[in-house]
Every structure is written in C-alpha cells, then in structure tokens.
C-alpha positions in Angstrom: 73.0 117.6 138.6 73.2 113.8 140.1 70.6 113.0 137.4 72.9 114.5 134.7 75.6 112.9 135.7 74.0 110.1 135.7 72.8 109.9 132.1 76.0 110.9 130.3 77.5 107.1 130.7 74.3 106.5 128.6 75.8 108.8 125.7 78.5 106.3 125.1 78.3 105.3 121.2 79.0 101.5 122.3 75.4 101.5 124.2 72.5 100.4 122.6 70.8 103.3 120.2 68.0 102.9 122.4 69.5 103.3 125.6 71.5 106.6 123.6 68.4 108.2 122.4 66.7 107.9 125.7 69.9 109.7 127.6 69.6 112.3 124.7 65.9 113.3 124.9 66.2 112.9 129.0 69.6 115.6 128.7 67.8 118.0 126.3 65.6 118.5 129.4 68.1 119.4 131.9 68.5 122.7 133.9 71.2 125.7 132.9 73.0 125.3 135.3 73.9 121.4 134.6 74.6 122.3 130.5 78.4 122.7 131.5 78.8 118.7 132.1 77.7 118.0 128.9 80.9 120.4 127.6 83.3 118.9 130.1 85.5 116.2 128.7 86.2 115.4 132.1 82.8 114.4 133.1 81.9 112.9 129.8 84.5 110.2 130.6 84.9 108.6 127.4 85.2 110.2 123.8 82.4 107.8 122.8 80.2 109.8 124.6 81.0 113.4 123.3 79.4 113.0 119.9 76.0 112.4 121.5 77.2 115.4 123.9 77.6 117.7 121.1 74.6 116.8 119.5 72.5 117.7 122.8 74.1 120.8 122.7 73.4 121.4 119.1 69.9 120.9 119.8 69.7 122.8 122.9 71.1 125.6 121.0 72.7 129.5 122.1 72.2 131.3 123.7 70.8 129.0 126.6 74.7 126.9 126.1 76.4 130.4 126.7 77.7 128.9 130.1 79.8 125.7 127.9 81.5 127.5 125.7 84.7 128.1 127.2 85.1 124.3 127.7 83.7 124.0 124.4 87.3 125.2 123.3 88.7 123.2 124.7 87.2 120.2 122.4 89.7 121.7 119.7 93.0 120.3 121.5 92.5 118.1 118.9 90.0 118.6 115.6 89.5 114.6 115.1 88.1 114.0 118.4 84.4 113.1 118.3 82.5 116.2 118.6 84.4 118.6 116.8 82.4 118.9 113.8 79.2 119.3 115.8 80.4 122.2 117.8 81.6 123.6 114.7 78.2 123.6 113.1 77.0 125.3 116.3 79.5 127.9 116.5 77.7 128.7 112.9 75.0 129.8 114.6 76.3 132.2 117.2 77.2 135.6 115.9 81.3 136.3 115.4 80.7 138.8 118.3 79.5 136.8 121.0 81.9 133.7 119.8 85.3 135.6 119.2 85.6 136.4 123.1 85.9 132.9 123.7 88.0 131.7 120.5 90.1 134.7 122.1 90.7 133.6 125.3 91.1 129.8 124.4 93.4 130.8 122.2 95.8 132.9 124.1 95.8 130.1 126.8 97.1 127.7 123.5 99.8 129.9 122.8 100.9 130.3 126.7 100.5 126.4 127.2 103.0 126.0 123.6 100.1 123.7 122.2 100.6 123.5 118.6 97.9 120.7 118.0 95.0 123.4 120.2 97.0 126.3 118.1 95.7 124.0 115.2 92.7 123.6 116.2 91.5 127.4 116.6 93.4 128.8 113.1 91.1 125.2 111.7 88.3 126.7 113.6 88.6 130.3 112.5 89.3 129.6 108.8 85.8 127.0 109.0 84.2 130.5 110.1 85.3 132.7 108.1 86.9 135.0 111.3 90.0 135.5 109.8 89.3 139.2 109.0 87.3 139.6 112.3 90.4 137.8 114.3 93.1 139.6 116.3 95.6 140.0 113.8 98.6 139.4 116.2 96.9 137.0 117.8 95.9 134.8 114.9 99.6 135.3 113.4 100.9 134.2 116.8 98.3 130.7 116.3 99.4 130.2 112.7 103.6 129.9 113.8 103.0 127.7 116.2 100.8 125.9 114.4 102.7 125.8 111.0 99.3 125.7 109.4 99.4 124.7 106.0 96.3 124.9 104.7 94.7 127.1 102.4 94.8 131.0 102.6 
C-alpha cells in the first residue's frame, strides 16, 4: 500500500509524461487489495491525477477492479470531472448484471443525499449504456425528477 500511495502524486497531469508513464506502468503492477486507492478521490488528491487513475484501471480491467467499483460511482457526482469518460468505457465492458448492483446502490444513496448533479450523473451513465430497459423502473424515474434530465429519450 505505502508504495501505492506513494506513486499516485506521480499521476498528476502537470508532472512530466515521463515521470506519469513510469507511476502508470509501476500501478498496473500493484496487489488487489491496493486497486481501491486508485478509485478513491480522496487518496488521489488532485483531479489531475484521476485521468491517469482511470486509465490504470482501464488497463487493469474487470473483474480483477471488482473491489473499486462502488467508489467508482462515486466519480459521477459530477460527469465533467477527469475520469469519467474512462470509467465509462470500462463500465462497457462489464456485463449489465454484475454493474447494475452497483449503479443501484450509488444511486439510491444520490436520491437519499438530494444530489441532483450525482442523480445526473447515473441517468447520463445509464442512457451511455443502454440500461434503461434493464434499470429499476422506479428507481430510474425517481433519478430522472431529481435530475430534470433533458436529454434525449
């Protein structure tokens, strides 16, 4: 963990690309059980360094990132933070079934915390995936009103 810790200052976009690709290729090494600070926005710091988080992640791939993806959510407080796009792409690649618990969850939490930008985030999310017919239907009604989505149906 130290070393992880470590590294992830090294992520930050303002760093040399050198000093960037040598935290990435060190992080795509790193045990299980350390994957989680690489999903913690709280231990990346800065949102310069959760691009080059995400991309780690990306490249370590699911099912061995099972562990981040509840604070993966919470990455969609906001869809313009660095990041977001990359998770998305890796959400692509992790069957609706194993995903929706956790879009669930996150989302339930949005609604209970009266978030509209997170309630935001998940309907964005959802519609990008193509859950909407796989989504609670209460649930994803509940996102929409507090959300006042307005994008396309």
């Amino acid at each position: 963990m130290d070393n992880t810790i470590e590294l992830i200052p090294d992520l930050d976009w303002n760093k040399p690309e050198d000093v960037q690709k040598k935290a990435i290729e060190q992080l795509l090494e790193i045990d299980d059980s350390d994957l989680v600070y690489l999903a913690q926005q709280n231990e990346l710091n800065y949102k310069s360094c959760w691009q080059n988080a995400a991309l780690v992640l990306k490249a370590i791939g699911y099912p061995r990132i099972k562990p981040a993806l509840p604070y993966l959510m919470e990455w969609f407080r906001d869809v313009n933070w660095p990041g977001v796009r990359t998770i998305v792409e890796i959400f692509r690649d992790i069957s609706p079934t194993d995903l929706l618990p956790f879009i669930e969850e996150a989302s339930i939490r949005s609604i209970r915390e009266n978030d509209d930008f997170w309630a935001f985030g998940f309907v964005s999310l959802i519609k990008d995936l193509e859950l909407e017919h796989l989504t609670n239907k209460d649930l994803y009604n509940q996102l929409l009103q507090l959300s006042e989505y307005e994008g396309s149906s």
